[in-house]
MDAnalysis code that builds the backbone (N, CA, C; Angstrom):
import MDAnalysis as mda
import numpy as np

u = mda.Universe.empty(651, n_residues=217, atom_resindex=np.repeat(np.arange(217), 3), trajectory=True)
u.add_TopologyAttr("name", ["N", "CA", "C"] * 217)
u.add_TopologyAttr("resid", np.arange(1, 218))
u.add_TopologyAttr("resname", ["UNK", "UNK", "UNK", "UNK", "UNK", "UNK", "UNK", "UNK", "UNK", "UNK", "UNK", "UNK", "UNK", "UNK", "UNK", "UNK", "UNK", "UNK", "UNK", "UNK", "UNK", "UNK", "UNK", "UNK", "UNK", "UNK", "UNK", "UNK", "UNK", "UNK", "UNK", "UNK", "UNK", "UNK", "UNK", "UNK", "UNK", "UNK", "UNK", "UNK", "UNK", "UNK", "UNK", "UNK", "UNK", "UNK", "UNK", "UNK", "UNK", "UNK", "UNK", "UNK", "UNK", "UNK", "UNK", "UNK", "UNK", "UNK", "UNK", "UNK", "UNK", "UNK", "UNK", "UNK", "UNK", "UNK", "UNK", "UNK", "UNK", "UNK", "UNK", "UNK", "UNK", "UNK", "UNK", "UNK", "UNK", "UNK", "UNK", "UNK", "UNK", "UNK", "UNK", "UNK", "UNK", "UNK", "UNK", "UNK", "UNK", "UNK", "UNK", "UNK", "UNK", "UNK", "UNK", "UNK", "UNK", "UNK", "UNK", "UNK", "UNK", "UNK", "UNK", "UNK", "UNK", "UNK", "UNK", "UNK", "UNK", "UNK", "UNK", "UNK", "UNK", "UNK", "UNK", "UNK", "UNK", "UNK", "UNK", "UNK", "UNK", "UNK", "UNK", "UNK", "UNK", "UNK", "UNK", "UNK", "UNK", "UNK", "UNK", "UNK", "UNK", "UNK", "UNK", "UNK", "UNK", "UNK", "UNK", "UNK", "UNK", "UNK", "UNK", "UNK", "UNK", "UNK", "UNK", "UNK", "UNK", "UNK", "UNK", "UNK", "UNK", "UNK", "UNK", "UNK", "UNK", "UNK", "UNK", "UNK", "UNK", "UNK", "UNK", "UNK", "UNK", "UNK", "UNK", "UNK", "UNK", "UNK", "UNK", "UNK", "UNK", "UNK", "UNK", "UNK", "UNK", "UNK", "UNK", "UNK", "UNK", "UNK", "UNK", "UNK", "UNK", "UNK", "UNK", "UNK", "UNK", "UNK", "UNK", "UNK", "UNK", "UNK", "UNK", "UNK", "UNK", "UNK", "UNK", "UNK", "UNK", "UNK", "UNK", "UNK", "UNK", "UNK", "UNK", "UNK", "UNK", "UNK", "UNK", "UNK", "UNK", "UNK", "UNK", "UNK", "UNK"])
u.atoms.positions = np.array([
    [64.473, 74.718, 74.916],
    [65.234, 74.040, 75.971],
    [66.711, 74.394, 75.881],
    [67.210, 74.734, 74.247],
    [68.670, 74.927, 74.609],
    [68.711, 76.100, 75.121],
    [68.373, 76.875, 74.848],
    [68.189, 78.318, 75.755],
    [68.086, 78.557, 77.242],
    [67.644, 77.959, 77.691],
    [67.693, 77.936, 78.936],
    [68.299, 77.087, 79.706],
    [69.199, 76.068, 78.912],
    [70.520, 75.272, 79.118],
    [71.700, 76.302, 79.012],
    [71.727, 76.882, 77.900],
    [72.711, 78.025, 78.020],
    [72.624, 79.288, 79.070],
    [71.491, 79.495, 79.378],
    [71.028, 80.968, 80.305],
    [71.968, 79.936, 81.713],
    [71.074, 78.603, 81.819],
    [71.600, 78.086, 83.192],
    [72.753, 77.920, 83.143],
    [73.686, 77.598, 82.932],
    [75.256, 77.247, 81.868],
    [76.248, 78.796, 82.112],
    [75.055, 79.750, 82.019],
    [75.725, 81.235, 81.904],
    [76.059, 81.846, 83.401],
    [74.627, 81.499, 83.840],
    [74.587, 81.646, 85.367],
    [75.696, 80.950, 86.719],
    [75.874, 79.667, 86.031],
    [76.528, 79.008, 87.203],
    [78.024, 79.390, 86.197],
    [78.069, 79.787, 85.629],
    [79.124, 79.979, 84.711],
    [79.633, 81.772, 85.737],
    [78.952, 82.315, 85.950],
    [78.941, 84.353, 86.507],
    [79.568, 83.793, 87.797],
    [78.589, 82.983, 88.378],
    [79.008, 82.263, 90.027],
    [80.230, 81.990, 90.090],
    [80.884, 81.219, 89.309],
    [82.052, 80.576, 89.598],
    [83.184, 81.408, 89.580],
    [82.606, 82.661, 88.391],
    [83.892, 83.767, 88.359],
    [83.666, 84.543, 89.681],
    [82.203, 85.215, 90.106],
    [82.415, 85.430, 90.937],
    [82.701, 85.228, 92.307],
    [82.971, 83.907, 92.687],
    [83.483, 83.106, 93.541],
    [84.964, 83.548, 93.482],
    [85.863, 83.276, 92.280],
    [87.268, 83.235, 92.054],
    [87.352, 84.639, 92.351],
    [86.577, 85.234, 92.015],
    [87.299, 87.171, 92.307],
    [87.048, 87.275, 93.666],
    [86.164, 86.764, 94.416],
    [85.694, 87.083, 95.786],
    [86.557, 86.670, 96.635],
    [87.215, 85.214, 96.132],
    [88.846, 84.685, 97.019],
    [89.750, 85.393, 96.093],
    [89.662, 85.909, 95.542],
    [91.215, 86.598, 95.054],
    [91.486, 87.866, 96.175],
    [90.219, 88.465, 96.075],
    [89.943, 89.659, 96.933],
    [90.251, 89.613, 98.852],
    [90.029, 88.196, 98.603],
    [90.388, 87.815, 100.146],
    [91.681, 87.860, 100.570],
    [91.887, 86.608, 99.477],
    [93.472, 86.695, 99.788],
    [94.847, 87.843, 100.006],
    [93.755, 88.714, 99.048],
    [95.106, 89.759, 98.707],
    [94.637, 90.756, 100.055],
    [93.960, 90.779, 100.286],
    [92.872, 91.934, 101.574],
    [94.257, 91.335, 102.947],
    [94.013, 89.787, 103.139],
    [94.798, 89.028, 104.470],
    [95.894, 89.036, 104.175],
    [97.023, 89.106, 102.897],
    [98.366, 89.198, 102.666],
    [98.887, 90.824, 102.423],
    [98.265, 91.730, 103.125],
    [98.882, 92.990, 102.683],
    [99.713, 93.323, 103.391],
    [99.252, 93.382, 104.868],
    [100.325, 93.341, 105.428],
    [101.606, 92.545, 106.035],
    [101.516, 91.752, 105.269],
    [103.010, 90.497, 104.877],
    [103.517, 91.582, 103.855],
    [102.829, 91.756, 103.146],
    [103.286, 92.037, 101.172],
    [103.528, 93.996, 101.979],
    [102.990, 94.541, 102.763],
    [103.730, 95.826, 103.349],
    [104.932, 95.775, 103.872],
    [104.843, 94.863, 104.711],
    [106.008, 94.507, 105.392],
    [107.601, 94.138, 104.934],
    [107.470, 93.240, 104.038],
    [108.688, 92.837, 103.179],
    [108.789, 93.435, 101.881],
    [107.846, 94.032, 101.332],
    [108.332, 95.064, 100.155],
    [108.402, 94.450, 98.520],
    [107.694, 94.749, 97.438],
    [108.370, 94.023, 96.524],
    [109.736, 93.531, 96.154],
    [110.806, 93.903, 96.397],
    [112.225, 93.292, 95.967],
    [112.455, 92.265, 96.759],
    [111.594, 92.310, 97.840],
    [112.075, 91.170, 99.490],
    [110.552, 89.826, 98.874],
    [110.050, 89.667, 98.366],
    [108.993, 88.868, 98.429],
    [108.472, 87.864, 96.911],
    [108.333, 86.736, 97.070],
    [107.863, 85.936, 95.912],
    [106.676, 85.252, 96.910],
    [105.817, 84.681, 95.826],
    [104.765, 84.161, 96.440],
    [105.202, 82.699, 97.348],
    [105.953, 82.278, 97.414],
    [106.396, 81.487, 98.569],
    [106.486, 81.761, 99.596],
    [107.380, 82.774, 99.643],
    [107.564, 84.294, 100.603],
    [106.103, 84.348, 101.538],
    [105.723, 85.032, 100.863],
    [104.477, 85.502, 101.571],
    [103.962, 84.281, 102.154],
    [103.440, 83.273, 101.044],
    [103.060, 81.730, 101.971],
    [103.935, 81.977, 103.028],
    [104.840, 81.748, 103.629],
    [105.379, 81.527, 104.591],
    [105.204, 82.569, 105.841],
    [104.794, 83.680, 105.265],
    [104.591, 84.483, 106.638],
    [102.927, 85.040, 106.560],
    [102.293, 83.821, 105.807],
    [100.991, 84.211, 106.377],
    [100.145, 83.104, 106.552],
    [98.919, 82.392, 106.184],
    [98.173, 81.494, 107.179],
    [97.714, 80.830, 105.612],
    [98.218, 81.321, 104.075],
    [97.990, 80.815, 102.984],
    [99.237, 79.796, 102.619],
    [99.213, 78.508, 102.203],
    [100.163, 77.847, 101.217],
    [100.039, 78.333, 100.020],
    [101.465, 78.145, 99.745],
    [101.928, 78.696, 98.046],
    [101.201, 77.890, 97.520],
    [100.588, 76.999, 97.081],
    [99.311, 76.508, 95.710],
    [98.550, 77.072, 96.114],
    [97.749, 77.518, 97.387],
    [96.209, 78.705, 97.486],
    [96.897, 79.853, 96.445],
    [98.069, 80.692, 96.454],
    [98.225, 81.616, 96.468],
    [98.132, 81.493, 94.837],
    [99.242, 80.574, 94.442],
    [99.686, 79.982, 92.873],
    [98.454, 80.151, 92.095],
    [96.955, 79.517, 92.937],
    [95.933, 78.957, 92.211],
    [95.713, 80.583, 91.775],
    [95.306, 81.342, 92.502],
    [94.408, 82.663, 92.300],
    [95.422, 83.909, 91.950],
    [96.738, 83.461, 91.788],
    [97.275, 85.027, 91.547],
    [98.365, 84.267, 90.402],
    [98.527, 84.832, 89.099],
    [99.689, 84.125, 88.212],
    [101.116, 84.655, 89.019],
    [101.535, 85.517, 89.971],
    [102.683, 85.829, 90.298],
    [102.588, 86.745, 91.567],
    [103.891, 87.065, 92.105],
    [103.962, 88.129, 92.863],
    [102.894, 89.601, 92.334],
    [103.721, 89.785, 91.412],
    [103.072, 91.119, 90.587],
    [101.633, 91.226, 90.541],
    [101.097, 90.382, 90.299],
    [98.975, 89.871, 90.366],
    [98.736, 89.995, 91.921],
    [99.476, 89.542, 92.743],
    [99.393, 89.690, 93.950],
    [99.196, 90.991, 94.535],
    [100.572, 91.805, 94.572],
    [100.388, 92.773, 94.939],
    [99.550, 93.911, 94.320],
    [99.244, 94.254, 93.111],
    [98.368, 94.618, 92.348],
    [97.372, 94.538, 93.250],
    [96.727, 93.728, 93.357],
    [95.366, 93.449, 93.524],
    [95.046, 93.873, 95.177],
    [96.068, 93.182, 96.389],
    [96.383, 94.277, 97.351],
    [96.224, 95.453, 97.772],
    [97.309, 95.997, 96.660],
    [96.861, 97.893, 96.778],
    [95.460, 98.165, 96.519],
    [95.287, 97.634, 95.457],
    [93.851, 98.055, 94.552],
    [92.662, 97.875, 95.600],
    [92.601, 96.612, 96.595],
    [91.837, 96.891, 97.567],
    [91.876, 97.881, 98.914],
    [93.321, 97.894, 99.080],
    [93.941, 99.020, 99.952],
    [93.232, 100.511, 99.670],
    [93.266, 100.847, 98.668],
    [93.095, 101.930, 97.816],
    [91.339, 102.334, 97.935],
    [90.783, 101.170, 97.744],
    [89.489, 101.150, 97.965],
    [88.572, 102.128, 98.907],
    [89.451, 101.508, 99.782],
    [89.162, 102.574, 101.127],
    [90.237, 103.483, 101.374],
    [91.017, 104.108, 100.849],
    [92.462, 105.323, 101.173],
    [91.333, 106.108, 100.039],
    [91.372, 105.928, 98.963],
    [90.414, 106.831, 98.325],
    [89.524, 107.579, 98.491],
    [88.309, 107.155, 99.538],
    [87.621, 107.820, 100.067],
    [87.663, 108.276, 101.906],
    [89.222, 108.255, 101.643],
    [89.486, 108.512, 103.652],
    [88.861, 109.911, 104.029],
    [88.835, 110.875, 103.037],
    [88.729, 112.512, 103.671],
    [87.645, 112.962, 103.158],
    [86.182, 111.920, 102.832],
    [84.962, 112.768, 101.967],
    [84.475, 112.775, 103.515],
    [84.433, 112.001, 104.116],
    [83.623, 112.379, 105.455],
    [84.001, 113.779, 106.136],
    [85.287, 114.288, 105.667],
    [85.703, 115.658, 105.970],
    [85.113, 116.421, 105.566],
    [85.148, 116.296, 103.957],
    [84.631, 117.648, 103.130],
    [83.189, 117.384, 103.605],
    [82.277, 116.628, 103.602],
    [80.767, 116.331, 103.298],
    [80.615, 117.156, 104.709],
    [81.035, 117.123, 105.891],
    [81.197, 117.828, 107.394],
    [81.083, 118.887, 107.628],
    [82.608, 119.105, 107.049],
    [83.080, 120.811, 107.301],
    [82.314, 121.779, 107.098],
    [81.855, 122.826, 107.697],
    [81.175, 123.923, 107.809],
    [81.829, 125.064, 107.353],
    [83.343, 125.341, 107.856],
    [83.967, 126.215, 107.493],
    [85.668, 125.933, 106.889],
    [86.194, 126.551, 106.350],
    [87.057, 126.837, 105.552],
    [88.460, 125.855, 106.618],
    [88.538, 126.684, 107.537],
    [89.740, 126.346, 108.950],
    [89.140, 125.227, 109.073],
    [87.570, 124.363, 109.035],
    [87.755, 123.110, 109.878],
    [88.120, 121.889, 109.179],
    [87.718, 122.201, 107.735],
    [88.353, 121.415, 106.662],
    [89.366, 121.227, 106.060],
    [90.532, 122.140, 106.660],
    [92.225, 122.004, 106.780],
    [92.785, 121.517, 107.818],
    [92.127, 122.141, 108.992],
    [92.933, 121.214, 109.615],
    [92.099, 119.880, 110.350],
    [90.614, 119.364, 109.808],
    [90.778, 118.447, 109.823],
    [91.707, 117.110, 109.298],
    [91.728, 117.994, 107.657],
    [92.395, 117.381, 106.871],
    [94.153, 116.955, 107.210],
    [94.768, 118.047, 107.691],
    [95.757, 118.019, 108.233],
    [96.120, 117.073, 109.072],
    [94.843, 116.810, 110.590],
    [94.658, 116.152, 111.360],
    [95.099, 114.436, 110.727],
    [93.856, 113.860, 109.555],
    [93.753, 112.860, 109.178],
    [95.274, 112.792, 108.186],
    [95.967, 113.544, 107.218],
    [96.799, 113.627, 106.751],
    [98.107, 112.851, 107.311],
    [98.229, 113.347, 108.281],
    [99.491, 112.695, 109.380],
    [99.015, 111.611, 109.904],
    [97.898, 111.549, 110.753],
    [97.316, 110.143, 111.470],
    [97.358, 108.800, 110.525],
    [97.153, 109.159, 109.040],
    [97.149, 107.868, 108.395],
    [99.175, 107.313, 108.288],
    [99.284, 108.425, 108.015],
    [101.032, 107.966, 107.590],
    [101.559, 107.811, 108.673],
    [100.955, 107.773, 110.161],
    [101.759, 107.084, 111.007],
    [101.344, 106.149, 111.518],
    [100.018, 105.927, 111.310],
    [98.978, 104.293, 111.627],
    [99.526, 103.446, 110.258],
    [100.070, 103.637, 109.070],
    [99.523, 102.786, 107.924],
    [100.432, 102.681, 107.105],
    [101.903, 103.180, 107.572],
    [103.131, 103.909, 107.259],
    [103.419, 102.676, 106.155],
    [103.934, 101.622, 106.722],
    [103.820, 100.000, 105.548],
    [103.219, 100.503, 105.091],
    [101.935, 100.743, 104.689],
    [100.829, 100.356, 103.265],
    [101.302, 101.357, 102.835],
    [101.514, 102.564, 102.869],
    [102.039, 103.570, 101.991],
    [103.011, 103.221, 101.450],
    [104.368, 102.630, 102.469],
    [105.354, 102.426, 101.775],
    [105.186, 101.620, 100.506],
    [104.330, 100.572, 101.164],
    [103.977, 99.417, 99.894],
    [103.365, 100.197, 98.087],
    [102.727, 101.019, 98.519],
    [102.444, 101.715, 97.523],
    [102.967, 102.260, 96.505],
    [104.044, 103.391, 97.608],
    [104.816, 104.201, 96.573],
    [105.956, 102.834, 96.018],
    [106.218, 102.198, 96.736],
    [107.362, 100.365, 95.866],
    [106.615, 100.331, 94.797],
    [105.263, 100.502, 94.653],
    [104.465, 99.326, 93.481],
    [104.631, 100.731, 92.335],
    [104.315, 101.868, 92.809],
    [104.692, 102.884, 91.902],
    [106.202, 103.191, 91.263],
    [107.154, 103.490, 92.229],
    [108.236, 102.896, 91.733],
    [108.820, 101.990, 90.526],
    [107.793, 100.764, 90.797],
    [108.214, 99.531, 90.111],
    [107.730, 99.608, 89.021],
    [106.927, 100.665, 88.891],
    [106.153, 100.569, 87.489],
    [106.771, 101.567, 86.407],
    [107.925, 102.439, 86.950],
    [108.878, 103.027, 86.108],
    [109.749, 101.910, 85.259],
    [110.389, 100.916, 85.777],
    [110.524, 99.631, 85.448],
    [109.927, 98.455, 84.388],
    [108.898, 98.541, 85.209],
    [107.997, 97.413, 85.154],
    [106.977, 97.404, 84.039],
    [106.679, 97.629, 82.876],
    [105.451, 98.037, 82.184],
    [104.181, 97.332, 82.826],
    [104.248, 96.203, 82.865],
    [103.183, 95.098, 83.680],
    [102.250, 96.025, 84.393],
    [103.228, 96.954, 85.100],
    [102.519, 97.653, 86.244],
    [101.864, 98.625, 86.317],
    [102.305, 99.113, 84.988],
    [101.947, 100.385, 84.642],
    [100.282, 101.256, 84.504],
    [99.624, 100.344, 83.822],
    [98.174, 100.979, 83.708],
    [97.519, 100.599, 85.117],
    [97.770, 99.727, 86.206],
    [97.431, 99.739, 87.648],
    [97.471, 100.791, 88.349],
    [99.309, 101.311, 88.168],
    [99.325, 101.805, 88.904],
    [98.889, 103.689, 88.359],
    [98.696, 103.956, 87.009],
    [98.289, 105.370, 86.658],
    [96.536, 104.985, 86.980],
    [95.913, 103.927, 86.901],
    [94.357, 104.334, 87.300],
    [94.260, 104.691, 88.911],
    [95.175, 103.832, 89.642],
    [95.221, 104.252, 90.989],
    [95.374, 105.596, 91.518],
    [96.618, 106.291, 90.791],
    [97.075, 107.762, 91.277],
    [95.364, 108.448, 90.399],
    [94.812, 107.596, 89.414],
    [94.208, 108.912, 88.858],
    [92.576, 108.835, 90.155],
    [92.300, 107.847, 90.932],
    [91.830, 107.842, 91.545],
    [92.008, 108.974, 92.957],
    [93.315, 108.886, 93.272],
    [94.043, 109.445, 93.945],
    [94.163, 110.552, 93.883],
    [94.453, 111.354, 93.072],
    [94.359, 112.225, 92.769],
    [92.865, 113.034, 92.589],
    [91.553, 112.613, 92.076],
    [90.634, 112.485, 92.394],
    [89.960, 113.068, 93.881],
    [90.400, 112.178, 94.987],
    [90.526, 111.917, 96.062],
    [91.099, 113.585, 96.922],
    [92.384, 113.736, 96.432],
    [92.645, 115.218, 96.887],
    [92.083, 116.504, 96.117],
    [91.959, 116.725, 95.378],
    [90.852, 116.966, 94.174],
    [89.605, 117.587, 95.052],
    [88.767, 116.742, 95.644],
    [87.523, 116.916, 96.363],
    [88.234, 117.922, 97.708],
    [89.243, 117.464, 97.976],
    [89.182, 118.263, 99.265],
    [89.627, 119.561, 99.187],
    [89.803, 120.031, 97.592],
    [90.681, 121.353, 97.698],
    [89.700, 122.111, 96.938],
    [88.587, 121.492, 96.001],
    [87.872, 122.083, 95.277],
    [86.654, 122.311, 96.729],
    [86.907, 121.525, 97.486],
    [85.893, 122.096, 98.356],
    [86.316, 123.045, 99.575],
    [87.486, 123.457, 99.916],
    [87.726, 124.612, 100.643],
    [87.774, 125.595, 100.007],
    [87.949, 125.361, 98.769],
    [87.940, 126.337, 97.853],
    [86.702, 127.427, 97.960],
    [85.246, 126.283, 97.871],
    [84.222, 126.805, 97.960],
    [83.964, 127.248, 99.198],
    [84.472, 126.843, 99.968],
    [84.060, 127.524, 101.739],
    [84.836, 128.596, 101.806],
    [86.132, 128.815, 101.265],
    [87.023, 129.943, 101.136],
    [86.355, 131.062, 100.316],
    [85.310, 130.506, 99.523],
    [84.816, 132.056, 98.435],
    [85.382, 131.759, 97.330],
    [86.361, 130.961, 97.566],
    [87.329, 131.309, 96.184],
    [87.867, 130.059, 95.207],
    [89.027, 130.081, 94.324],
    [88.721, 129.091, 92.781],
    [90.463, 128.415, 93.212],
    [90.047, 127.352, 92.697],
    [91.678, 126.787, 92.894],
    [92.716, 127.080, 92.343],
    [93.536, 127.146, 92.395],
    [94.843, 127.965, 91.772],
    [95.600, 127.126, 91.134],
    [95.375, 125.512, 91.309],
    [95.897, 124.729, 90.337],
    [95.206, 124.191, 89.348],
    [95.756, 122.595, 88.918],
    [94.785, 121.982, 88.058],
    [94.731, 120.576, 89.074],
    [93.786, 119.797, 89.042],
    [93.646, 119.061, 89.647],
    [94.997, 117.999, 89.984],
    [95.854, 117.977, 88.864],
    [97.140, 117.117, 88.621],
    [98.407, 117.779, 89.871],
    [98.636, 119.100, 89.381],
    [99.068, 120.145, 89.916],
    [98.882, 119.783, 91.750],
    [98.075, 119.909, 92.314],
    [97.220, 119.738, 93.686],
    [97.677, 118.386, 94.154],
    [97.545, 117.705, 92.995],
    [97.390, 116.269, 93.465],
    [99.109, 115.780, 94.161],
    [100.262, 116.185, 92.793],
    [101.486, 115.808, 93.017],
    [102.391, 117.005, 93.818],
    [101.471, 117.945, 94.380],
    [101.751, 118.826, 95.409],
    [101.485, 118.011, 96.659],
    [100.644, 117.979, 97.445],
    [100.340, 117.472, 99.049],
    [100.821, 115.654, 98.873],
    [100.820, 115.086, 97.203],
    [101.871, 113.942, 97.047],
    [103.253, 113.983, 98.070],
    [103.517, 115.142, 97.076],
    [104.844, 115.320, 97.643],
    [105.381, 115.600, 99.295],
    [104.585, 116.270, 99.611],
    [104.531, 116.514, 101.089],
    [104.798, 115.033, 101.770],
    [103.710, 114.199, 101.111],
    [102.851, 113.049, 102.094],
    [104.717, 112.037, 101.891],
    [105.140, 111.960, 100.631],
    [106.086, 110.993, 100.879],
    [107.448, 111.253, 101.246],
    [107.618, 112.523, 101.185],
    [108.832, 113.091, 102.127],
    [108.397, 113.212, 103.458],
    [107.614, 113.089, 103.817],
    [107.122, 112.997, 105.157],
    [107.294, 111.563, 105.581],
    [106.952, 110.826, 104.468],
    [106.434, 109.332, 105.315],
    [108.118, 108.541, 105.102],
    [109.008, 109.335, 104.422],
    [110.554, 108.990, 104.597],
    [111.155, 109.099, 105.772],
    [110.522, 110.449, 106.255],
    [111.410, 110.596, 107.352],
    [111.029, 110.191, 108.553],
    [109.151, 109.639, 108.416],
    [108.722, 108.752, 109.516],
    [109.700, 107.927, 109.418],
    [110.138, 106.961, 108.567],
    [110.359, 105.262, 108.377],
    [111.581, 106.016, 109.311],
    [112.315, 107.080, 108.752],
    [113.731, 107.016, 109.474],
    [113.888, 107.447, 111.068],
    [112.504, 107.696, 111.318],
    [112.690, 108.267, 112.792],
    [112.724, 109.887, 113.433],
    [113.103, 110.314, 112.163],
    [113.063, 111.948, 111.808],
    [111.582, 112.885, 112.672],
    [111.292, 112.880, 113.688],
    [109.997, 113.339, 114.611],
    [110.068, 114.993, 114.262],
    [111.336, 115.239, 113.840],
    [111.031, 116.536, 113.774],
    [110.632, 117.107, 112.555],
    [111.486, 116.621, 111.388],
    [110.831, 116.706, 110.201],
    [109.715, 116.894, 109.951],
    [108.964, 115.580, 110.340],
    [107.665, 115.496, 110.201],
    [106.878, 116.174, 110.834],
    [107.054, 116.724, 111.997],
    [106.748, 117.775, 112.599],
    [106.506, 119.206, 111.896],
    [107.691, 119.554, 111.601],
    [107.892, 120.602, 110.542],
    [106.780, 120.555, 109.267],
    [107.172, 119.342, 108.851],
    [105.805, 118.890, 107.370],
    [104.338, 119.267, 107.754],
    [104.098, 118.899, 108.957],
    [102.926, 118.948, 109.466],
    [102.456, 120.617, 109.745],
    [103.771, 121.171, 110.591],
    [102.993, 122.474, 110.405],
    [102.757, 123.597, 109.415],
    [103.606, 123.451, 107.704],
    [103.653, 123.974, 107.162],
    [102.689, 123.391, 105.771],
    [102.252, 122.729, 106.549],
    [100.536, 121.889, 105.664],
    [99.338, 122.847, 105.028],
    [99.353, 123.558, 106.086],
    [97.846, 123.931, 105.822],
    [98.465, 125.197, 104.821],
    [99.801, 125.800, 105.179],
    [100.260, 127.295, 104.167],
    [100.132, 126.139, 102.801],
    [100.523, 125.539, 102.521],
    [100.401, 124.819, 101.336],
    [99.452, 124.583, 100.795],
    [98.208, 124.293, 101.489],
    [96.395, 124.256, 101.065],
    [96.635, 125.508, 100.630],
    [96.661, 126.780, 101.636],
    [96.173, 128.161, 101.327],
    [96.714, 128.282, 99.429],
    [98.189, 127.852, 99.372],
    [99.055, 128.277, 98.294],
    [97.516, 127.816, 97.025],
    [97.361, 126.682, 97.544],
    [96.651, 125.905, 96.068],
    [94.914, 126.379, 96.019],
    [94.709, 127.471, 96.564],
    [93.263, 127.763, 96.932],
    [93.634, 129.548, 96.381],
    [93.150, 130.278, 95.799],
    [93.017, 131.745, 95.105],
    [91.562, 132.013, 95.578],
    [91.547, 133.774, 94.891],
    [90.430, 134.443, 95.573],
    [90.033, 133.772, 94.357],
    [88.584, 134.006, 94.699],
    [87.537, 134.031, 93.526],
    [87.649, 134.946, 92.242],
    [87.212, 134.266, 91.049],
    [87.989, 135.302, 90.003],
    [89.526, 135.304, 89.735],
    [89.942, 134.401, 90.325],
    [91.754, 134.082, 90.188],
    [92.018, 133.273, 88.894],
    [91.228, 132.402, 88.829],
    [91.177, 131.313, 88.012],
    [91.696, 130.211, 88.832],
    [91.936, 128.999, 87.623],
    [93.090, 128.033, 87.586],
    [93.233, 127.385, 86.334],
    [94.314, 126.472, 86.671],
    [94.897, 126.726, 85.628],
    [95.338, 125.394, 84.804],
    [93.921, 124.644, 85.311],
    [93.597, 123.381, 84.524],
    [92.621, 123.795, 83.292],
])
């Protein structure tokens, strides 16, 4: 009998956590774009209570701080940004349709989603700073990275040929593109980004070699 006082004990014991993660997950899912919008340096969890449909004790109860907050935010954000471009690669037939699809989706997100990025690269930022933040935000990029990873190892293969970087390499390459780009969105800059956009795909080519090239991970 105690055994199966404890099994039952264990069970409604799993429930209850997974209850608390399932509203944590909520909350932070319905406050992102508050928590995009005003930015970590602009926001405490009062803050946000106030510009969204949660009171500060909902928020207090399920997150110890701002920082738990936004954390958890991205991390669902990310969820789905992670796998934005497999429906590309899994598609593509040929070499050209998987660049500039990619290209296509590349720009479309950073000007639909421009906040959540911004929000992103803040939480990255903050974690130069911040130690708190730190192992969040390196599993995220390593996800991320991941993420571009698939799309270059796979033109690669439609190209014939071997990647010319290392996956890291690739990753904080079209990085770089994406947030000098999404600067000069915030500032209005149409041409810039313009420019970014068309000199995209020479930048795939750069990180893609013949076959037999190597790379150099």
């Amino acid at each position: 009998m105690t055994d199966v006082a404890e099994s039952k004990q264990d069970r409604i014991a799993r429930r209850q956590v997974d209850k608390f993660d399932a509203r944590r997950t909520e909350l932070a899912v319905a406050t992102l774009h508050t928590l995009a919008e005003l930015g970590y340096a602009r926001t405490s969890l009062r803050e946000i209570a106030q510009n969204s449909e949660f009171s500060h004790g909902v928020l207090h109860y399920y997150f110890a701080d701002k920082r738990d907050l936004i954390t958890e935010a991205v991390r669902q954000y990310e969820v789905v940004c992670v796998t934005r471009y497999d429906e590309v690669v899994a598609s593509a037939t040929t070499p050209e349709q998987l660049r500039d699809e990619f290209v296509a989706m590349f720009f479309d997100t950073l000007g639909q989603d421009a906040t959540l990025h911004r929000l992103w690269y803040d939480l990255r930022n903050q974690s130069l700073f911040d130690e708190s933040f730190r192992a969040d935000v390196l599993e995220i990029d390593s996800h991320r990275e991941a993420m571009v990873w698939r799309v270059i190892s796979r033109y690669a293969e439609l190209r014939a040929g071997e990647p010319a970087s290392s996956p890291a390499a690739a990753y904080v390459t079209l990085d770089g593109v994406f947030q000098r780009a999404l600067l000069h969105h915030l500032a209005g800059n149409t041409e810039t980004v313009a420019k970014l956009r068309g000199e995209l795909p020479e930048v795939i080519d750069l990180l893609v070699g013949d076959a037999g090239s190597g790379s150099t991970s």
